[in-house]
N, C-alpha and C positions, 0 to 999 in steps of 0.2 A: 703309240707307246714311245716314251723318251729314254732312252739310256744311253750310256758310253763308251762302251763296247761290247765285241761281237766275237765270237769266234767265228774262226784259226785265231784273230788277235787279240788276244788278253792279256792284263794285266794281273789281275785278283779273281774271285771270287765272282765277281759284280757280272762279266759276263759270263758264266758259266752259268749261275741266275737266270740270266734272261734266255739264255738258248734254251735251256729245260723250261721256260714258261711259257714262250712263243710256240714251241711246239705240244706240250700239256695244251694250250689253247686252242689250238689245232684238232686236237685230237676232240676236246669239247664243244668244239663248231663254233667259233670265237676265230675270225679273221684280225690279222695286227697288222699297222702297218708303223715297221721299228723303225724308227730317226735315230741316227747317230752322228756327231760331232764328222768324224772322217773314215768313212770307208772305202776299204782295198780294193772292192770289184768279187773279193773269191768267196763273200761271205755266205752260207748257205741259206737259202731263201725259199727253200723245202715248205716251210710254215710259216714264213712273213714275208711282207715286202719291204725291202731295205731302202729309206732313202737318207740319202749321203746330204746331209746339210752344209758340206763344202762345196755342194753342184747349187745350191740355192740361191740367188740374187732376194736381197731386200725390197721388193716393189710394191708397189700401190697404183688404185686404179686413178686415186686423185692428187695432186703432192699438198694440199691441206690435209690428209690426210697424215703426213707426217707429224703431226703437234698430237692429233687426237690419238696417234699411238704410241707418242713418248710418253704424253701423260697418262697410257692406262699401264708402257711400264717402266712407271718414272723409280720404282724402286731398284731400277739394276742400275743405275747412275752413280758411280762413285765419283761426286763434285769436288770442285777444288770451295769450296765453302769456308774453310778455315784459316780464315786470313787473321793476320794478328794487328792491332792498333788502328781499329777503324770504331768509329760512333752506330749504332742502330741504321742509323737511314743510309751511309755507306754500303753498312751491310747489304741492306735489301738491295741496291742499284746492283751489287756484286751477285748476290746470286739471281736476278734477272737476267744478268748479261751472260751471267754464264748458260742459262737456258735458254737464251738468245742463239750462244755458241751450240748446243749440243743440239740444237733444231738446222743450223747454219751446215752441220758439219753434217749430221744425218742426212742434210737433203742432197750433202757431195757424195756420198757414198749410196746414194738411191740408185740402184737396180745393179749393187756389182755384189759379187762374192767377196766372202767371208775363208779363209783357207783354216781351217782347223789342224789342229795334229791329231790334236783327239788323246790328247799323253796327260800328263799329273805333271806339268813341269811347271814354270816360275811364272808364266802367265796362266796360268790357270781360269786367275779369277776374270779377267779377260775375256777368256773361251767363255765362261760360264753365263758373264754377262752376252757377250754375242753372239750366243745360241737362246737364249731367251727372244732376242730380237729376230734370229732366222725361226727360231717355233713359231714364235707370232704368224709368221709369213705362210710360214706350211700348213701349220692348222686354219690360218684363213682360207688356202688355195684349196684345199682338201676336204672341209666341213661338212660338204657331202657324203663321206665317204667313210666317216665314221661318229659313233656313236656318245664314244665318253673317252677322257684323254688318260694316260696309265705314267706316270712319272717313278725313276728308279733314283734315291738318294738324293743328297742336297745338288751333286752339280746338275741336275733337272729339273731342280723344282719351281726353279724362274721360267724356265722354257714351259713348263705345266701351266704356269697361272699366266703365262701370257696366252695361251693358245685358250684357256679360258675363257680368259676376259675378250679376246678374241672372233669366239665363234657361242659362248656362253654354256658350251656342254660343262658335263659336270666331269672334275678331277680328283683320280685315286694315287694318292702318293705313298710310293714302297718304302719303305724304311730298311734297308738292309742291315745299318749300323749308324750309330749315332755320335757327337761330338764328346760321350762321356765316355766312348769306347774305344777311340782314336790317342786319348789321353788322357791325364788324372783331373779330377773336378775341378783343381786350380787350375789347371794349364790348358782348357779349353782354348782352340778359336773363334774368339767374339765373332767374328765376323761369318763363319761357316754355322755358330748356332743360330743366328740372327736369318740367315738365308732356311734353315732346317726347319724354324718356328713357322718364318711368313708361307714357307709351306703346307705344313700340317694345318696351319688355322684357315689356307684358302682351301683345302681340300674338303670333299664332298665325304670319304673314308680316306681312312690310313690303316694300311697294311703292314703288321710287323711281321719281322722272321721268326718271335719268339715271345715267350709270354714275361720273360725279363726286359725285352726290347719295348713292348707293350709298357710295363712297370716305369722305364727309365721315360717314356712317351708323356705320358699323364704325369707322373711325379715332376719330373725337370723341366716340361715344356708346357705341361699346363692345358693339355690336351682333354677334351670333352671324351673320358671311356664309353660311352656311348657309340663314340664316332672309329674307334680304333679299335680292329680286329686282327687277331693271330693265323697266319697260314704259315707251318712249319714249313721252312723249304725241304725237298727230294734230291733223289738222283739220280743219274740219265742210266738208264742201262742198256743204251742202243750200242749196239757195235765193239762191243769190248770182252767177248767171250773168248775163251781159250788164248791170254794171251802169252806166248812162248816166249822167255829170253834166259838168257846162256850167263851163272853166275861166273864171275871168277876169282870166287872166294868160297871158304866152307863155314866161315862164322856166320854168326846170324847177325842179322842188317836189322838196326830200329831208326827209324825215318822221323824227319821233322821235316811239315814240306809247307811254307808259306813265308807270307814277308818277314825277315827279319826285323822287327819293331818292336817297341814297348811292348805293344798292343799282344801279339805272339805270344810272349813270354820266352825267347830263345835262350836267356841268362839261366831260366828255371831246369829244362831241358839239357844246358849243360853239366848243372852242378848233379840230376840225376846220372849222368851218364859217368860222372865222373864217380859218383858212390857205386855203380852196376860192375864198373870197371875194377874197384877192389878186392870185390867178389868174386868175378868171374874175365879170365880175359878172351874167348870165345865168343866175343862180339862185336861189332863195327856199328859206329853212330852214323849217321850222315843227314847233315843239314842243309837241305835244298831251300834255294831261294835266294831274294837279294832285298837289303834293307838299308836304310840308315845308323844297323847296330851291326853292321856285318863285318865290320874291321875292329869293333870292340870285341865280338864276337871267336872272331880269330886270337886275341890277345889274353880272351879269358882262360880260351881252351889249352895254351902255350902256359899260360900262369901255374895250372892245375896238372900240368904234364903229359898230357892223355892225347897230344895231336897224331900218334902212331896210331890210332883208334880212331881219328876222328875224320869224318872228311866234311867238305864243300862242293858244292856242286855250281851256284848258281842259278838262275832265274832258271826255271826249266815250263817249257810249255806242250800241251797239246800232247801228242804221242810218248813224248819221255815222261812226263807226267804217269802215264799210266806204267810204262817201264819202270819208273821209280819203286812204285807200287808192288808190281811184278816180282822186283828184285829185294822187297821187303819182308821181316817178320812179324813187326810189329813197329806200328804208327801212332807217334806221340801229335797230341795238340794240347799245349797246356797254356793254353789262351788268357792272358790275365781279365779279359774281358770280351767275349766274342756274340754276336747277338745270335747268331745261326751256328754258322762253320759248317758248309758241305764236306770240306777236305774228308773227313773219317769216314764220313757215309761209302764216298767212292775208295778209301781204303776197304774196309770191310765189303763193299762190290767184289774187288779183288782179295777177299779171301783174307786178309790183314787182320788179325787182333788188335783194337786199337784202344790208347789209354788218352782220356781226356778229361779235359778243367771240368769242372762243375760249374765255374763261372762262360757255361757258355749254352749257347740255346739247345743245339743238338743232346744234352744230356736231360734235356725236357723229354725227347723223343726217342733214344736209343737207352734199351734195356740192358743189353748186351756189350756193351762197350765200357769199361774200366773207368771208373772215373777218382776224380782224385783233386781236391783243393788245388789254385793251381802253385801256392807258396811251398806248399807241404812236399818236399823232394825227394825228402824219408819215403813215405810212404809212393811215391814216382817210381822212384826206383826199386823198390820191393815189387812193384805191381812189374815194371818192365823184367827184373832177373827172373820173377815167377813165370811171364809169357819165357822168352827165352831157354828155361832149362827143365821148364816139363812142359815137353809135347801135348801131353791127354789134353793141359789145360788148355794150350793155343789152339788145338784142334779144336776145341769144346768153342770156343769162342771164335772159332773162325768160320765152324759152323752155322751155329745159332744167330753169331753176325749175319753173314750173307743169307741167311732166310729172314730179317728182321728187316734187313734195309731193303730187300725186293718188298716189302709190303709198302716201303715210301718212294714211290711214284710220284712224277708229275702232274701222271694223268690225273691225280686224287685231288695233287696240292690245288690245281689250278681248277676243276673242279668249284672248290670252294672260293677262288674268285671269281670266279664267274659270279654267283649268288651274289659277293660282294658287287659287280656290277651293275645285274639286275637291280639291287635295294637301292641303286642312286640315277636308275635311266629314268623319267617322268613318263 
């Protein structure tokens, strides 16, 4: 299994995913052995074996064998190809020479490490490309050892189809979120949908988180429905019983807890809070997380007057995460586009009323959780002053919540990959 992170260290969504899968697999007799970009040492390894592809050197048993692995993964090459004021047969000496170079250069970096961060920063695509080459390596060294290869999102999907082409098992690529949900249908990244495509069309199955993520799968990328099946994601209920923390306030607390992004909706979120706040001043907002909208974020809420009501918190992980929750009444997610969303599930764990997009998968699977267009703010904010100032009803849905989301286990979700595995082993 290829993914990008692990907890204790996450960034989003993505790993939290994967710990509730490795261990649902576990529980279904389904041994993993999770690869990731850079790991700490502290990761829990309960129900997979973790290997660090920053500990992994590039090697081979023969050095011809370097050509015959660049060309099965010549598609992670971003070549200097685009030379200006050259005739045809220029051309072709020039990108000869240049895979002259990336054969020359690959065989000076034969048998060293790779140092990943394993982060979302300006190389990225870098990483993304030199873990395709270090999966190659692993799933060659490894081939024995396991059965079919499990890829999570586009930055794995290169590293899937190499280990592939590799060792020839068959590959299931997870869809968690797609290039239409990161951004608006114009303002895609070519170059992230073009890597999302060459995955789903080498993959054996695709896995969505949702039956809309499914819909944008087949419609925008041209996917055979046949081949693409929905496994709602779950949520972990290990270890988070009775958790105690000490308010030090008496208003009621409505949470937004995720990245600051288009993608969130955090603009929408505001402008509820700022209708709630007319109504009622008995309540405190607070927006957890950190984004690329997080300083517009700040400027909106200053705009509208309401920053003595409002707070910020910051990236919060792991244990405050659930403290957040804790210290919650009710949990907004008004996602403009989200293909899953765990966040509310693990509110509504902790007993959270929570109010969410329609535009998001989770309202596929949650009866009991408010939902609400995520443009429509009118109606946001009516649904959050409702939780807020009659009890019967938050109790009523904080109830029926927490017996709703104990029914979405791992144990079930993964379950059903498993089958998915079965249908592609020969």
């Amino acid at each position: 299994m290829f993914g990008w992170e692990f907890p204790p260290h996450i960034a989003g969504g993505l790993g939290t995913a994967c710990y509730g899968i490795v261990k649902g697999l576990a529980y279904n007799g389904v041994e993993t052995l999770f690869v990731m970009p850079s790991a700490s040492g502290d990761e829990d390894q309960s129900a997979a074996t973790i290997i660090n592809a920053s500990d992994v050197p590039v090697d081979f048993v023969e050095e011809a064998d370097v050509t015959d692995f660049l060309d099965k993964v010549k598609f992670i090459h971003v070549g200097t190809n685009m030379v200006p004021y050259v005739d045809p047969s220029e051309f072709t000496d020039l990108v000869e020479e240049e895979r002259r170079r990336q054969v020359k250069d690959f065989r000076i970096q034969y048998g060293q490490k790779y140092k990943f961060s394993g982060k979302y920063g300006v190389n990225l695509m870098e990483e993304v490309a030199r873990y395709a080459l270090v999966g190659g390596t692993i799933a060659r060294r490894h081939k024995d050892e396991f059965d079919l290869i499990h890829a999570h999102d586009w930055l794995t999907y290169y590293a899937g189809i190499a280990a592939k082409k590799m060792t020839g098992k068959p590959l299931v690529v997870h869809v968690h979120a797609t290039s239409f949900d990161r951004g608006s249908a114009e303002n895609i990244d070519a170059r992230v949908f073009e890597i999302e495509k060459n995955g789903m069309l080498a993959a054996d199955k695709v896995i969505t988180v949702s039956d809309l993520t499914r819909n944008i799968v087949i419609t925008k990328y041209g996917i055979d429905p046949d081949k693409v099946v929905t496994v709602h994601n779950a949520v972990d209920f290990s270890g988070r019983d009775d958790l105690q923390v000490e308010r030090g306030v008496r208003d009621k607390v409505v949470t937004f807890l995720g990245r600051i992004t288009f993608q969130k909706g955090p603009e929408y979120f505001i402008e509820a809070a700022a209708k709630v706040l007319k109504r009622t001043k008995n309540v405190r907002f607070v927006m957890a997380g950190s984004g690329d909208m997080m300083n517009r974020a700040i400027r909106h809420v200053a705009r509208l007057g309401i920053s003595d009501r409002f707070h910020f918190t910051g990236f919060l992980r792991g244990a405050d995460v659930q403290k957040m929750f804790a210290l919650s009444d009710v949990y907004v997610m008004p996602s403009v586009s989200e293909p899953f969303g765990i966040s509310p599930l693990e509110a509504m764990r902790t007993g959270v009323p929570s109010v969410i997009s329609k535009q998001s998968g989770a309202a596929e699977v949650l009866k009991y959780a408010f939902k609400v267009d995520f443009w429509d703010v009118d109606a946001m904010a009516d649904q959050i002053y409702a939780l807020v100032e009659y009890p019967a009803l938050a109790s009523f849905a904080a109830v029926q919540g927490y017996d709703e989301v104990n029914t979405l286990k791992w144990n079930g979700a993964t379950a059903k990959m498993k089958k998915v595995y079965e249908s592609v082993i020969k």
